[in-house]
C-alpha atoms as a printed R data frame, in Angstrom:
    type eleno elety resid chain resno       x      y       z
1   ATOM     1    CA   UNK     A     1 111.678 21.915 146.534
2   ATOM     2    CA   UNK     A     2 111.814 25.336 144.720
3   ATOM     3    CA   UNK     A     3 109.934 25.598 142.037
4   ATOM     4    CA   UNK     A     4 109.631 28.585 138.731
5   ATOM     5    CA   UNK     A     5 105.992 29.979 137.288
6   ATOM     6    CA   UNK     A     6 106.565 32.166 134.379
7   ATOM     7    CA   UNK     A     7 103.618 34.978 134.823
8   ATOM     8    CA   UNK     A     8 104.957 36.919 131.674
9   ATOM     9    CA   UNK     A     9 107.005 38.657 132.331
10  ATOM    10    CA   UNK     A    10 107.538 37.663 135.565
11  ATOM    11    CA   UNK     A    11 109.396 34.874 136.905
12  ATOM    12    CA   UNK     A    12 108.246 33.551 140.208
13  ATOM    13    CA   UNK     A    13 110.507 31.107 141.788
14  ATOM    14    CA   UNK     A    14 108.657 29.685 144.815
15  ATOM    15    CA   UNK     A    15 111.725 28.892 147.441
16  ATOM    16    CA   UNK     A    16 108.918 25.812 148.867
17  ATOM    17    CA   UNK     A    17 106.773 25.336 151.597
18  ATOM    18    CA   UNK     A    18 108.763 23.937 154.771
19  ATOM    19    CA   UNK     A    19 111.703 26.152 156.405
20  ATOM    20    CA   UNK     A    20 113.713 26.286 152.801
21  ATOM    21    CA   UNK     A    21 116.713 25.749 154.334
22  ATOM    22    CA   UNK     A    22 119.733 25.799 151.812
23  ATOM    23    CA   UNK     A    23 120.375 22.127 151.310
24  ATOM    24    CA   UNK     A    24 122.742 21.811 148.726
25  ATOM    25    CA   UNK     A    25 119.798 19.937 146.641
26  ATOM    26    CA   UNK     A    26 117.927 23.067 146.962
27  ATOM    27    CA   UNK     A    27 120.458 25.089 146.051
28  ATOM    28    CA   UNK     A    28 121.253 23.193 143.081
29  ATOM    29    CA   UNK     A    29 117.658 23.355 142.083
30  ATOM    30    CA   UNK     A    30 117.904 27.061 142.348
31  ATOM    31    CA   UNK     A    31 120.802 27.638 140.629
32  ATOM    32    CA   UNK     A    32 118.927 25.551 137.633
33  ATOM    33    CA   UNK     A    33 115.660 28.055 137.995
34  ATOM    34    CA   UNK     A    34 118.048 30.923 137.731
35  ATOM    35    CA   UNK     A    35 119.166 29.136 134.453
36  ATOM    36    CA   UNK     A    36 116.087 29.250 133.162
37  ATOM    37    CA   UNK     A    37 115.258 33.080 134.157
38  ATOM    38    CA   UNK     A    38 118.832 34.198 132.950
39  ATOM    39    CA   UNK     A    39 118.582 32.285 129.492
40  ATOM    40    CA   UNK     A    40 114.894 33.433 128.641
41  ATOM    41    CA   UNK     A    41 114.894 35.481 125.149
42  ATOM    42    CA   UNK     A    42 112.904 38.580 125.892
43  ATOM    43    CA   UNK     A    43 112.098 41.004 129.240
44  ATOM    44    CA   UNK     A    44 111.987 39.106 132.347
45  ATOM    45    CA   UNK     A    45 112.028 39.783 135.828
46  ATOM    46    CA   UNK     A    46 112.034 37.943 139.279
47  ATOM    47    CA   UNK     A    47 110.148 37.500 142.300
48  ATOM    48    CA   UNK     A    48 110.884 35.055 144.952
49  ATOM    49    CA   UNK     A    49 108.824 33.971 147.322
50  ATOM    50    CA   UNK     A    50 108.063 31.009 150.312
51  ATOM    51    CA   UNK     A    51 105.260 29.554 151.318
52  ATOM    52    CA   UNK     A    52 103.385 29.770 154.858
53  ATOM    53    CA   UNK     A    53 105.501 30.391 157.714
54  ATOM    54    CA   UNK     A    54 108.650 31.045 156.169
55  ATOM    55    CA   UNK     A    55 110.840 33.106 153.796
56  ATOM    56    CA   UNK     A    56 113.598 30.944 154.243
57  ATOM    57    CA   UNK     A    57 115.477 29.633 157.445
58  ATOM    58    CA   UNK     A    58 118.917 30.063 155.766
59  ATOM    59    CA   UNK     A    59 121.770 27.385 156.400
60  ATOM    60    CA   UNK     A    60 120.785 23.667 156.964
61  ATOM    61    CA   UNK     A    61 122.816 23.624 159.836
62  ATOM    62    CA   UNK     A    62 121.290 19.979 160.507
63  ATOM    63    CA   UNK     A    63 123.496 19.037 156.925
64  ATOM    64    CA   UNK     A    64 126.387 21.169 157.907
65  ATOM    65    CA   UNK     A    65 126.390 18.893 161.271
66  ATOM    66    CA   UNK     A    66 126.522 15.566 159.751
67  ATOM    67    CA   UNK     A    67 128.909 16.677 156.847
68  ATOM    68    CA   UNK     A    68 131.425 19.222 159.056
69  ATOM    69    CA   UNK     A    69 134.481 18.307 156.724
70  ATOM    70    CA   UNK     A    70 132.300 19.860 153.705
71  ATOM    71    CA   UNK     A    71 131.980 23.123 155.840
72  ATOM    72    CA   UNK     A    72 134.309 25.104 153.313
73  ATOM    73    CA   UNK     A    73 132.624 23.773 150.230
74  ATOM    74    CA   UNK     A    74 128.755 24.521 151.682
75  ATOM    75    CA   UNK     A    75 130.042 28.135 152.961
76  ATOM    76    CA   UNK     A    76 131.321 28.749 149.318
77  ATOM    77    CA   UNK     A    77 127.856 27.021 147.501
78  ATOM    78    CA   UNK     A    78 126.201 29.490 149.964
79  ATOM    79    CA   UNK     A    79 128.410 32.834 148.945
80  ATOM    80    CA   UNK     A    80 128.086 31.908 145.355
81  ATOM    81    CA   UNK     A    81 124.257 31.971 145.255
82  ATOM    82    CA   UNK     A    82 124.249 35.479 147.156
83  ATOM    83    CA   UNK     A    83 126.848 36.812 144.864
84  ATOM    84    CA   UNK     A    84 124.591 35.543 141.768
85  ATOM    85    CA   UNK     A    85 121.585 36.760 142.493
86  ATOM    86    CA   UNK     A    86 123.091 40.103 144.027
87  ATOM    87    CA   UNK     A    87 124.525 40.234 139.596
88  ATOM    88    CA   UNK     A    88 121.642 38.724 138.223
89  ATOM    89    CA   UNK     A    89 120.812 40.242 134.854
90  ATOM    90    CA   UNK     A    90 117.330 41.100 135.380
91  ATOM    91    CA   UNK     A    91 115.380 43.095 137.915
92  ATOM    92    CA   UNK     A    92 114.874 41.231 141.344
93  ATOM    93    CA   UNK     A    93 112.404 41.331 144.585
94  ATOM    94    CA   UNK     A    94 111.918 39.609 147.343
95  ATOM    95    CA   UNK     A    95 108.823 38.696 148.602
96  ATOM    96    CA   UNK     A    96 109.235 37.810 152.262
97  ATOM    97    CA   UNK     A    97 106.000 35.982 152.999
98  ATOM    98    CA   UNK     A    98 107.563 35.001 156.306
99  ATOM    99    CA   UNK     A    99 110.074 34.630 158.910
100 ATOM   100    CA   UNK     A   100 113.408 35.061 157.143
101 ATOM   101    CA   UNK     A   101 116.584 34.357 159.072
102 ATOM   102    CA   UNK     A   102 120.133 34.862 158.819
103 ATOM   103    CA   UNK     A   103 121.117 33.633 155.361
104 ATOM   104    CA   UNK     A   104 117.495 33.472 154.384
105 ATOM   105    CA   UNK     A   105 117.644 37.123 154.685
106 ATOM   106    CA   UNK     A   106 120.633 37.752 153.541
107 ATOM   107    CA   UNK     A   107 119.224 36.120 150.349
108 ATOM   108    CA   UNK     A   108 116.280 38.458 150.441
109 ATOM   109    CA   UNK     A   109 119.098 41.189 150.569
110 ATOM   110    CA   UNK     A   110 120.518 40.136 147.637
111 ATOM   111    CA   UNK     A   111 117.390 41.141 145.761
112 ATOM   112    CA   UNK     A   112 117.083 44.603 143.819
113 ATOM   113    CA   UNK     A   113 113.949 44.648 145.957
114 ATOM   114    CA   UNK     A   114 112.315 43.577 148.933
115 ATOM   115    CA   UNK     A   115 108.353 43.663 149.875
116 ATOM   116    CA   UNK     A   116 107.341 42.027 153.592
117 ATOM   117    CA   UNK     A   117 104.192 40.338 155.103
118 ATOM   118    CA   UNK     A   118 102.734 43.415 156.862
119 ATOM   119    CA   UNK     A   119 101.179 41.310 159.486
120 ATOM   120    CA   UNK     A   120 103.478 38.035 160.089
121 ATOM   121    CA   UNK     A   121 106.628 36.792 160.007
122 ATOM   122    CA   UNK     A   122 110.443 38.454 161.254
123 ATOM   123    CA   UNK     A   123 113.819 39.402 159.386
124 ATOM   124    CA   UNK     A   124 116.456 38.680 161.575
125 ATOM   125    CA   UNK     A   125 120.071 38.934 161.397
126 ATOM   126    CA   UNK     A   126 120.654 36.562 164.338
127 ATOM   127    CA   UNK     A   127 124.619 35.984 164.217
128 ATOM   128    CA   UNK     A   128 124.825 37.702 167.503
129 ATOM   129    CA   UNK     A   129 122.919 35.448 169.526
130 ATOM   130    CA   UNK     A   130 123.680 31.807 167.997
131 ATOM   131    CA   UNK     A   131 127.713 33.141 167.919
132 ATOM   132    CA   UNK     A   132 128.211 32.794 164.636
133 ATOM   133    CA   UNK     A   133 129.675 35.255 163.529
134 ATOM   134    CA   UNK     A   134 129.262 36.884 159.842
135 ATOM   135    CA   UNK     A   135 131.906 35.833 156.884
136 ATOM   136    CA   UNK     A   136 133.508 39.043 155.058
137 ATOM   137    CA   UNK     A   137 131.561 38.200 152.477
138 ATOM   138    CA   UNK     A   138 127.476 37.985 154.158
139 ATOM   139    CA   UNK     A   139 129.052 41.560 156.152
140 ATOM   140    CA   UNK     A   140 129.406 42.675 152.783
141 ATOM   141    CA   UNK     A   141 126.716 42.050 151.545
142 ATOM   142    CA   UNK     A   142 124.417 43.680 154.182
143 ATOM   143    CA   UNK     A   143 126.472 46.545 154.878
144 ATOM   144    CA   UNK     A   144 126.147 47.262 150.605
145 ATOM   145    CA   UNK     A   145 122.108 47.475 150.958
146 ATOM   146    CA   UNK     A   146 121.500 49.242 154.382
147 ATOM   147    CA   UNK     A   147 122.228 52.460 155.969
148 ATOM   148    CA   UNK     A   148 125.750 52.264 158.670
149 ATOM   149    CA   UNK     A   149 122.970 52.680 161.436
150 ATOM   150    CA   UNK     A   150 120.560 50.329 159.650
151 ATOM   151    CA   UNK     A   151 123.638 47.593 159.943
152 ATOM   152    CA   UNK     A   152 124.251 48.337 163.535
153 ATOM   153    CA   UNK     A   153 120.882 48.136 164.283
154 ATOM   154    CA   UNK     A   154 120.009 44.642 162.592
155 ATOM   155    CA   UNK     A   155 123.841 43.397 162.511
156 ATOM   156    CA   UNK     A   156 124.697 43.638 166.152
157 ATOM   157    CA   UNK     A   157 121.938 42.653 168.178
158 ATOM   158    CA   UNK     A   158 119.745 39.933 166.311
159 ATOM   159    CA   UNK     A   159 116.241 41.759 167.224
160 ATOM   160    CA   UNK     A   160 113.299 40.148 165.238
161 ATOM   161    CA   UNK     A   161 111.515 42.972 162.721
162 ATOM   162    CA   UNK     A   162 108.415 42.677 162.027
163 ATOM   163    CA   UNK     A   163 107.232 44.144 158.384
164 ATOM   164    CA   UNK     A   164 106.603 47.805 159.616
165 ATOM   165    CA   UNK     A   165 109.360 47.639 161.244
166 ATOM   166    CA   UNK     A   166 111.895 46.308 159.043
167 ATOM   167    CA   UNK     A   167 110.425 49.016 156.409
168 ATOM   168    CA   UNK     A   168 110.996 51.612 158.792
169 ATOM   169    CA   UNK     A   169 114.536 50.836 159.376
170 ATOM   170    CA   UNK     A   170 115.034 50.470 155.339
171 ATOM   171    CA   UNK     A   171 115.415 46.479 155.556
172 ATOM   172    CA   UNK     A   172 112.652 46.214 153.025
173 ATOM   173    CA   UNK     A   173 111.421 48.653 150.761
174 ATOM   174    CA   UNK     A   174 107.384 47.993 151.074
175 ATOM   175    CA   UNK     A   175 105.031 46.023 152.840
176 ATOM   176    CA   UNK     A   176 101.771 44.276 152.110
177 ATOM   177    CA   UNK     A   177  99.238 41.644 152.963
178 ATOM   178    CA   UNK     A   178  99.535 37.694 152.809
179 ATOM   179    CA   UNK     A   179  97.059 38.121 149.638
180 ATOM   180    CA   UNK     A   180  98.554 41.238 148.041
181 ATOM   181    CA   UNK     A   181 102.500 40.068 148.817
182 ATOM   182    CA   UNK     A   182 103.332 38.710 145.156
183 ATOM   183    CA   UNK     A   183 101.271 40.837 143.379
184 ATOM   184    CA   UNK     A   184 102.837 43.987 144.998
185 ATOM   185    CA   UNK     A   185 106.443 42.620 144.410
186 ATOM   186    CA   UNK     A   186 105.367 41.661 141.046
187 ATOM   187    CA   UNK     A   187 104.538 45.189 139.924
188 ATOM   188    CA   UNK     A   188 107.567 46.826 141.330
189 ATOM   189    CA   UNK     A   189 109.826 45.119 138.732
190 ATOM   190    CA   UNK     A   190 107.201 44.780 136.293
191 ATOM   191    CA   UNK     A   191 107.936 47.857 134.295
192 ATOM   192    CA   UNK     A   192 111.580 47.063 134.297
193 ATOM   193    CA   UNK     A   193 111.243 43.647 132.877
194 ATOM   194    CA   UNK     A   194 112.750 45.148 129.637
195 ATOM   195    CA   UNK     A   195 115.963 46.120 130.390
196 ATOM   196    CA   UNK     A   196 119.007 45.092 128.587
197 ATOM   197    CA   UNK     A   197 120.276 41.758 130.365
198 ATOM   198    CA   UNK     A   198 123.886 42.433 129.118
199 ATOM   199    CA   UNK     A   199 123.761 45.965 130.712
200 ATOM   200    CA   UNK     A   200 121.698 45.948 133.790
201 ATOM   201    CA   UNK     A   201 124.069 42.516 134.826
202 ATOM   202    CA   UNK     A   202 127.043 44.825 133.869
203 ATOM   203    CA   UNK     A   203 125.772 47.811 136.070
204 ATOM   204    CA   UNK     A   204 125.141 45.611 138.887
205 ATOM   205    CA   UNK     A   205 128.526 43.913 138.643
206 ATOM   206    CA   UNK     A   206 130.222 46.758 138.830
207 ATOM   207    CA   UNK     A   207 127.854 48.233 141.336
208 ATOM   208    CA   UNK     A   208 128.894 45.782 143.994
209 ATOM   209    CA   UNK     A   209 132.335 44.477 142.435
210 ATOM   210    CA   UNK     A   210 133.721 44.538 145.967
211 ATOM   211    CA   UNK     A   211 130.748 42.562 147.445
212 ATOM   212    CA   UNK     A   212 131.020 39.982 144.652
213 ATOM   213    CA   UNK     A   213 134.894 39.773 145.396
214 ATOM   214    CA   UNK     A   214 134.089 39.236 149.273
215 ATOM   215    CA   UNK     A   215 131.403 36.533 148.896
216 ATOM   216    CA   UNK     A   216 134.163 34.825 146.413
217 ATOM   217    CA   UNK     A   217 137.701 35.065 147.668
218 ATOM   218    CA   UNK     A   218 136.596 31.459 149.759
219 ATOM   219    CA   UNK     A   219 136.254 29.787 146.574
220 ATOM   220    CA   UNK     A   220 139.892 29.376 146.167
């Protein structure tokens, strides 16, 4: 399960070490990590980060299967965790130490930031392929972080990018090495640990107001 290091002023909240699929105990447990970042009385920012082989998998589509009539209640769990950390308060980055798929990298989009294994691991959009296809809200999302030919070019035909590759499209900002990966990420949001909580979540609420109201209008 996810877990939170405090590397002042730096949160890292480690996402775990299997496929970090978003079981709705995990996302629980992040939710209550984000507490803890959100509610911390001085500069902070975050990093978050897997373990191994993976980023994150995205949906636990082996929970959604044996609990289908919870479908709308998972979906919105899901949209409200993008839409919090796309508003969180403090200065985020993703470090994608692996493969990170569908709503595993939608998560990473979320972030302010995102820094990629150079040398393992994909970011795939693969909606396309496994015909399912993307809410209002995850299009939303995307579309708000990436270039209109950056979209098409993830969006419509789940292709695997490696980390040069996904920097070169503008999927993630920077790359590094398996050893280097948090340390990079940490220092790009290090210097900006001491921004006003109150304004920078203000700024990016209103920066993506109409994402927000995408991932959210299912929660009625």
């Amino acid at each position: 399960m996810p877990t939170l290091d405090h590397r002042d002023p730096v949160f890292v909240l480690d996402l775990g070490a299997d496929e970090n699929r978003f079981s709705p105990d995990w996302l629980n447990t992040v939710h209550g990590l984000l507490d803890t970042v959100e509610k911390h009385d001085g500069p902070a920012a975050l990093v978050t980060a897997g373990q191994g082989k993976f980023y994150s998998n995205g949906l636990d589509l082996e929970w959604l299967a044996a609990n289908a009539e919870k479908t709308q209640e998972y979906v919105r769990d899901v949209h409200e965790l993008f839409a919090r950390v796309l508003t969180l308060p403090v200065p985020t980055v993703a470090a994608v130490n692996g493969h990170a798929f569908g709503a595993g990298a939608m998560l990473a989009m979320a972030h302010d930031f995102r820094v990629m294994r150079t040398d393992r691991g994909f970011f795939c959009f693969p909606e396309a392929d496994i015909n399912i296809p993307f809410t209002p809200g995850m299009a939303a999302l995307i579309q708000s972080k990436l270039t209109p030919a950056a979209a098409i070019a993830s969006m419509t035909t789940a292709q695997r990018f490696g980390g040069p590759d996904a920097e070169r499209l503008g999927l993630v900002d920077a790359v590094a090495s398996e050893d280097e990966l948090v340390s990079v990420a940490s220092d790009r949001v290090r210097a900006l640990a001491g921004k006003d909580k109150g304004t920078l979540g203000a700024i990016k609420s209103t920066m993506f107001g109409s994402v927000v109201t995408a991932l959210r209008a299912t929660q009625s």
